[in-house]
MIDO-974039 format. One record per residue (C-alpha): residue number from 0; residue in three letters; y, x negated, z. Coordinates in Angstrom, 2 decimals, decimal comma, always signed. Example, Ala and Ser with C-alpha at 12.3 -4.5 7.8 and 13.67 -1.06 7.14 Angstrom:
BEGIN
<r n="0" res="ALA" py="-4,50" px="-12,30" pz="+7,80"/>
<r n="1" res="SER" py="-1,06" px="-13,67" pz="+7,14"/>
***
This chain:
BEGIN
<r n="0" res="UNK" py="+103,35" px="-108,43" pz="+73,11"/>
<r n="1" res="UNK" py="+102,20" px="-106,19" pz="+70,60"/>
<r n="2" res="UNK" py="+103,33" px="-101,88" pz="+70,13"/>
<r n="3" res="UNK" py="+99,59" px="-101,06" pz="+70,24"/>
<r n="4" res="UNK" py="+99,65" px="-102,45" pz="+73,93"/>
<r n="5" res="UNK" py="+102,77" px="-100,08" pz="+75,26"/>
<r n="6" res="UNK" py="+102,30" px="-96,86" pz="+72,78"/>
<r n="7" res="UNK" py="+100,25" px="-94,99" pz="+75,03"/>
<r n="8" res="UNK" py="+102,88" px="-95,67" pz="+77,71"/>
<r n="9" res="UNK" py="+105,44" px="-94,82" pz="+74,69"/>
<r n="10" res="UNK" py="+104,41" px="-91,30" pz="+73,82"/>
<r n="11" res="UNK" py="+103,30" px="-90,06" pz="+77,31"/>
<r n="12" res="UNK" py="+107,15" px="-91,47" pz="+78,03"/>
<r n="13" res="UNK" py="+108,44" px="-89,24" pz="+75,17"/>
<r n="14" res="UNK" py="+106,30" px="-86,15" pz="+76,43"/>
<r n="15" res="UNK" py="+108,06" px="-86,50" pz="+79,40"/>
<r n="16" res="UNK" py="+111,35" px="-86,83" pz="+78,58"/>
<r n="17" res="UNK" py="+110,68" px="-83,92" pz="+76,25"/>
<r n="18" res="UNK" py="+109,16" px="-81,68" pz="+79,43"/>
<r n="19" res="UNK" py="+111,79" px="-82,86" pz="+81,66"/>
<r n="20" res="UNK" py="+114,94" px="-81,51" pz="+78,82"/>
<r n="21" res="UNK" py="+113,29" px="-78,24" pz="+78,57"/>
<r n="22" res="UNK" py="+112,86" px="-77,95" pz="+82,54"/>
<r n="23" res="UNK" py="+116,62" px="-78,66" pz="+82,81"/>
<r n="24" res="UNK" py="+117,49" px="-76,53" pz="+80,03"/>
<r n="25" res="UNK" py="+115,79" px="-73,56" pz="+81,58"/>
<r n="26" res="UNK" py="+117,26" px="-74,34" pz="+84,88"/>
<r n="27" res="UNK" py="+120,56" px="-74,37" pz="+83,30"/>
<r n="28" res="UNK" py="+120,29" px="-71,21" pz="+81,87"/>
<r n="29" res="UNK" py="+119,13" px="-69,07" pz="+84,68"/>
<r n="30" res="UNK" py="+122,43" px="-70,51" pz="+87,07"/>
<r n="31" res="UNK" py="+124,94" px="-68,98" pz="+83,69"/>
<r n="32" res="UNK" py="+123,05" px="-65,98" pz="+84,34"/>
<r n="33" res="UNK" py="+123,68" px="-66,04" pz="+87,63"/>
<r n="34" res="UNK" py="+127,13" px="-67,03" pz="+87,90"/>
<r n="35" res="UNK" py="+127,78" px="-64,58" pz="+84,90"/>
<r n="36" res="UNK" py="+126,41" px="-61,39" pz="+87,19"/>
<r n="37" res="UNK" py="+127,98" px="-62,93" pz="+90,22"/>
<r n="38" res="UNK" py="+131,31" px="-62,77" pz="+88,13"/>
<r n="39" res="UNK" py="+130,63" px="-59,48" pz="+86,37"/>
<r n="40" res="UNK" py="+129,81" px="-57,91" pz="+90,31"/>
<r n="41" res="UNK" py="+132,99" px="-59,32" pz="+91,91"/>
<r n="42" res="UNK" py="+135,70" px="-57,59" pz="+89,69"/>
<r n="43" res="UNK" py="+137,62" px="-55,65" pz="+91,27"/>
<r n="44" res="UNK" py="+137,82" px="-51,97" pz="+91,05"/>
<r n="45" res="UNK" py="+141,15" px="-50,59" pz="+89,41"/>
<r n="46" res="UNK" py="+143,59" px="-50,53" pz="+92,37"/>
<r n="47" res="UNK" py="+144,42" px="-46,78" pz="+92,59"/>
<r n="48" res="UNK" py="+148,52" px="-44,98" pz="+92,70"/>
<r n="49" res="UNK" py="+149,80" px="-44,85" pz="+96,31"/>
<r n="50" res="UNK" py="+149,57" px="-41,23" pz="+95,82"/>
<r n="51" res="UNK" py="+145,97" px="-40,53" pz="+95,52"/>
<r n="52" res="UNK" py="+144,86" px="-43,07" pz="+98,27"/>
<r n="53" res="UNK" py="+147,40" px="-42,03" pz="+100,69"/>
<r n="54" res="UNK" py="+146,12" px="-38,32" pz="+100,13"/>
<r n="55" res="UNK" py="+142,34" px="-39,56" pz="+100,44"/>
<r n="56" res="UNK" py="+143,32" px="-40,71" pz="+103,44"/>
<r n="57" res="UNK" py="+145,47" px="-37,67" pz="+105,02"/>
<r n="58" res="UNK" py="+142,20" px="-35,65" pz="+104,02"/>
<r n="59" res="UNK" py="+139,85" px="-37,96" pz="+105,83"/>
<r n="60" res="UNK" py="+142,10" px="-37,77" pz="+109,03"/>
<r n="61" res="UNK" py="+142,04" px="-34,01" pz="+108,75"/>
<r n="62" res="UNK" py="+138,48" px="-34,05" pz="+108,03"/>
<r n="63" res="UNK" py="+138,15" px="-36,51" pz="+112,00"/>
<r n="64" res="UNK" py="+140,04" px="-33,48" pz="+113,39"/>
<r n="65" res="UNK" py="+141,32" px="-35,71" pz="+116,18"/>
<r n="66" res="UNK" py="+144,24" px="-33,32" pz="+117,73"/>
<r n="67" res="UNK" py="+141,56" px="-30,90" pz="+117,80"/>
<r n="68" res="UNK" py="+139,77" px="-32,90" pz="+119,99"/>
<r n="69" res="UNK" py="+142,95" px="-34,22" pz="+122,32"/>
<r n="70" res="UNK" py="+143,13" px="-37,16" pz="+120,80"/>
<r n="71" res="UNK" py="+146,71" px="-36,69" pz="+119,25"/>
<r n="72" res="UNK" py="+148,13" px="-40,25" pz="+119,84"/>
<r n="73" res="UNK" py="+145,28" px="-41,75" pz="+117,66"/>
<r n="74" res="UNK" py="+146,21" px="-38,60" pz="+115,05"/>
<r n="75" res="UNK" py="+150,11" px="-39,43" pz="+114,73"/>
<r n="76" res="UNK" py="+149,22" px="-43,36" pz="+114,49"/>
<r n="77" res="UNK" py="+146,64" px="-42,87" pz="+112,29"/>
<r n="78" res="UNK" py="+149,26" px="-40,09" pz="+110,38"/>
<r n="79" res="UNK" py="+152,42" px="-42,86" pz="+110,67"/>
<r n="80" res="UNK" py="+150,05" px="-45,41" pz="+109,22"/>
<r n="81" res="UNK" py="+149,17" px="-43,70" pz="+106,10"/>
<r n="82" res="UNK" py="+152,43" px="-43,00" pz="+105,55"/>
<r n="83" res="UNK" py="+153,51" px="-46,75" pz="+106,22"/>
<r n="84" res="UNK" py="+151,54" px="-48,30" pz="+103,81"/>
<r n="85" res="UNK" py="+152,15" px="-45,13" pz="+101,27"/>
<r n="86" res="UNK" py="+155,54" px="-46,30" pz="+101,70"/>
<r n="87" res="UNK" py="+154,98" px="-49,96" pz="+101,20"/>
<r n="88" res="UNK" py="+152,63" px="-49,71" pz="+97,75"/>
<r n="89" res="UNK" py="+155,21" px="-46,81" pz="+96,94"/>
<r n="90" res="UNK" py="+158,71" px="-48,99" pz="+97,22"/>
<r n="91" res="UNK" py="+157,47" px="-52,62" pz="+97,61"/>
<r n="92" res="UNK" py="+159,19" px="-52,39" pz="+101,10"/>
<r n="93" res="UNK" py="+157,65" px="-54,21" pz="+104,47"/>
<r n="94" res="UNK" py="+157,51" px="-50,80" pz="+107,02"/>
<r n="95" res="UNK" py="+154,10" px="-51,26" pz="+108,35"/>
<r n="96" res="UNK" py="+154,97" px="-53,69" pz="+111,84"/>
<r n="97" res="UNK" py="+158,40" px="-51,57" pz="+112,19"/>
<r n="98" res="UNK" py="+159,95" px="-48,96" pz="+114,43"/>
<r n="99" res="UNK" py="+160,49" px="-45,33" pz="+113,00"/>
<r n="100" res="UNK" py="+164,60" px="-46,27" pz="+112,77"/>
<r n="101" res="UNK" py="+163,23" px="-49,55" pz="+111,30"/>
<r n="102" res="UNK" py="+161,59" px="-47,39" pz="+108,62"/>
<r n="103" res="UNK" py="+164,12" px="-45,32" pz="+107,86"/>
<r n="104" res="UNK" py="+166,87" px="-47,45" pz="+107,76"/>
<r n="105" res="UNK" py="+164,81" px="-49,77" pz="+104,97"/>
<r n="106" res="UNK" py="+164,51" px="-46,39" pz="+102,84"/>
<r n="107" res="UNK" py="+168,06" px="-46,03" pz="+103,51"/>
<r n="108" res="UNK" py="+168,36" px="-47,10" pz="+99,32"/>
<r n="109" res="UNK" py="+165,08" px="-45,98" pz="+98,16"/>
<r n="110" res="UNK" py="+166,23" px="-42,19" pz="+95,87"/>
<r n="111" res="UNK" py="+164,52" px="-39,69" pz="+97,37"/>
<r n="112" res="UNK" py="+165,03" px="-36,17" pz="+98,29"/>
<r n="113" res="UNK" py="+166,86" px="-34,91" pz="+101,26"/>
<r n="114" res="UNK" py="+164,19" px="-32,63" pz="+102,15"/>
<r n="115" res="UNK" py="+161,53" px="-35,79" pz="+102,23"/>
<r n="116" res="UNK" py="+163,89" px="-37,89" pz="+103,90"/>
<r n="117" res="UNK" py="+163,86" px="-35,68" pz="+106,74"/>
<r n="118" res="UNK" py="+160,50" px="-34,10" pz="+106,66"/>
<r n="119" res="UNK" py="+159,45" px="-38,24" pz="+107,30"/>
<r n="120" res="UNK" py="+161,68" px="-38,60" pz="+109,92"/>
<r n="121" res="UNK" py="+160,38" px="-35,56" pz="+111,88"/>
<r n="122" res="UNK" py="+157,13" px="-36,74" pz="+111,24"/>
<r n="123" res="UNK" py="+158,33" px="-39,97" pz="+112,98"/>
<r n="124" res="UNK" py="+160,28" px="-38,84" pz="+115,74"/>
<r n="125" res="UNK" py="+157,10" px="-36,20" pz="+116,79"/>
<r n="126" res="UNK" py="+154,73" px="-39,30" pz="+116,84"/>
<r n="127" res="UNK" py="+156,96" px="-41,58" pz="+118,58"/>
<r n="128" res="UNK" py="+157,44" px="-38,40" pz="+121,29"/>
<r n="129" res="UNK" py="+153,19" px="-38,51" pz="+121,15"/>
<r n="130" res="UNK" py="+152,80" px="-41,84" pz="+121,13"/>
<r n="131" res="UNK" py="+155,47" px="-43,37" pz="+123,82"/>
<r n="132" res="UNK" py="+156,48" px="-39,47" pz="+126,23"/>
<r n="133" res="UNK" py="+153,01" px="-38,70" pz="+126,08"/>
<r n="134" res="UNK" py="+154,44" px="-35,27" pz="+124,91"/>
<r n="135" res="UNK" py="+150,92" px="-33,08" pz="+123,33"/>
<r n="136" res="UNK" py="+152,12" px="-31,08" pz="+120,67"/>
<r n="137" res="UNK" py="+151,38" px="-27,48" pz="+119,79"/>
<r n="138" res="UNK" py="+148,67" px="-26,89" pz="+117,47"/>
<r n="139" res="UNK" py="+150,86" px="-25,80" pz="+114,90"/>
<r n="140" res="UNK" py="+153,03" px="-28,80" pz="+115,20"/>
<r n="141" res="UNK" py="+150,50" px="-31,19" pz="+114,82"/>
<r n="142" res="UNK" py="+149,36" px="-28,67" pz="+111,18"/>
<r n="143" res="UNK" py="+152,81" px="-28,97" pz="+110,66"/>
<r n="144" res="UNK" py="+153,52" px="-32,82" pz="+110,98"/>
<r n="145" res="UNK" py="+149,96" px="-33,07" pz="+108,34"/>
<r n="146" res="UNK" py="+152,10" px="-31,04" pz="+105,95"/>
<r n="147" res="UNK" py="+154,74" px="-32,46" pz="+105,76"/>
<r n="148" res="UNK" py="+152,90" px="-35,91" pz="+105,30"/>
<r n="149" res="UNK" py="+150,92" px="-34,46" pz="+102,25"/>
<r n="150" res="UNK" py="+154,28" px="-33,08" pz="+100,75"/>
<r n="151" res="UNK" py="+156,00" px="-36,01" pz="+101,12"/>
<r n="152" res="UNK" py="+153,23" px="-37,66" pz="+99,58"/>
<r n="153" res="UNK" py="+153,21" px="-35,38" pz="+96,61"/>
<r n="154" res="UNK" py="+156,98" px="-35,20" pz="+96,02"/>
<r n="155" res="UNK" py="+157,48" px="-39,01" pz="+96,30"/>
<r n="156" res="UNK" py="+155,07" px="-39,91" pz="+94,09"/>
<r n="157" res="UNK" py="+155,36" px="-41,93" pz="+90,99"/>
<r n="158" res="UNK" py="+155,35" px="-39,89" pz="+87,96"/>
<r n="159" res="UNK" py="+152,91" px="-41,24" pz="+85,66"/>
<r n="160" res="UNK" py="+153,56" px="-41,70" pz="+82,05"/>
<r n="161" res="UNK" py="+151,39" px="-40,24" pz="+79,26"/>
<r n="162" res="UNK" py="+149,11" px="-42,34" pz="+77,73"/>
<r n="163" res="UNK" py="+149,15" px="-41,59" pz="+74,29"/>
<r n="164" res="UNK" py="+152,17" px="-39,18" pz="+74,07"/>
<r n="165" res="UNK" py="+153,01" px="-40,28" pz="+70,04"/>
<r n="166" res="UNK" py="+149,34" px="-39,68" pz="+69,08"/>
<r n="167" res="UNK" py="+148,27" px="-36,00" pz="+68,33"/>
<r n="168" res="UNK" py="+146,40" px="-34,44" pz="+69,91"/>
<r n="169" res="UNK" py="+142,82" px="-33,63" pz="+68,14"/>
<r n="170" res="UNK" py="+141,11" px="-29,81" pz="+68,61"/>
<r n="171" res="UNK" py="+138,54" px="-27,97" pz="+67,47"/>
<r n="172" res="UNK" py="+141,27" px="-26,67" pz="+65,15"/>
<r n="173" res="UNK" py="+143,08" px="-29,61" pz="+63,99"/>
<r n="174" res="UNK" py="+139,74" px="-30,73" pz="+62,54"/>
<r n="175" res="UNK" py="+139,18" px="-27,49" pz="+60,77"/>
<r n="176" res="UNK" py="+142,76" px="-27,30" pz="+59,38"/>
<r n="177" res="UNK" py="+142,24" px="-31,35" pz="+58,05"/>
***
């Protein structure tokens, strides 16, 4: 058994292996690319302040204008569920699957104003009069109950904290005075 016998079988062995690395490598490298886009595509968007998605969503519900079209039970559940899960990204506090007493009685510790407190509860007890007597509000009720909703919204909200309240702020003239 001699080298000169096997080396053709030798080198066309090394080409190969050679061939067959690269192909792998290659193959290998397009998958991270892939996984890395995949990753890069699936993050999240910033989750936004109770606030501004509860108002998105009054606006939308306006926008439907459902009582306008006698549909005012689907209006005050749509309008109570906004304001349910408001509540619950707003206090951390389970409302959504509860009665209106259910709901007020949990924000029975949560500050807010007097006013609020009982522009929400009229908002509740006029849907649950929709909702369960089959009672059809005025017009201006119903314009009234969406008020209220969007107030409460805006005078509940968080207040948000300045981001960079110790650094100056730069101007036109601030540069020109430096």
């Amino acid at each position: 058994f001699q080298f000169a016998e096997i080396r053709d079988y030798a080198i066309y062995g090394i080409i190969g292996l050679i061939l067959l690395s690269l192909v792998i490598w290659f193959l290998a490298s397009l998958i991270a690319k892939h996984c890395q886009r995949e990753a890069q595509m699936e993050k999240p968007a910033p989750k936004l302040p109770p606030h501004i998605v509860a108002i998105k969503a009054l606006e939308e519900l306006k926008n439907r204008k459902l009582w306008q079209n006698n549909k005012h039970k689907l209006y005050y559940s749509s309008l109570t569920s906004i304001l349910k899960i408001y509540i619950e990204d707003r206090w951390q506090v389970s409302v959504l699957d509860k009665t209106s007493n259910e709901v007020m009685a949990e924000l029975r510790d949560v500050e807010m104003s007097r006013e609020s407190r009982g522009d929400l509860m009229q908002i509740f007890q006029t849907a649950d009069f929709v909702k369960f007597a089959k009672v059809i509000p005025e017009a201006e009720e119903n314009e009234v109950a969406y008020t209220r909703a969007f107030y409460f919204v805006e005078n509940t909200k968080c207040e948000e904290e300045p981001h960079n309240r110790d650094k100056r702020e730069i101007t036109m003239e601030t540069k020109i005075d430096e």
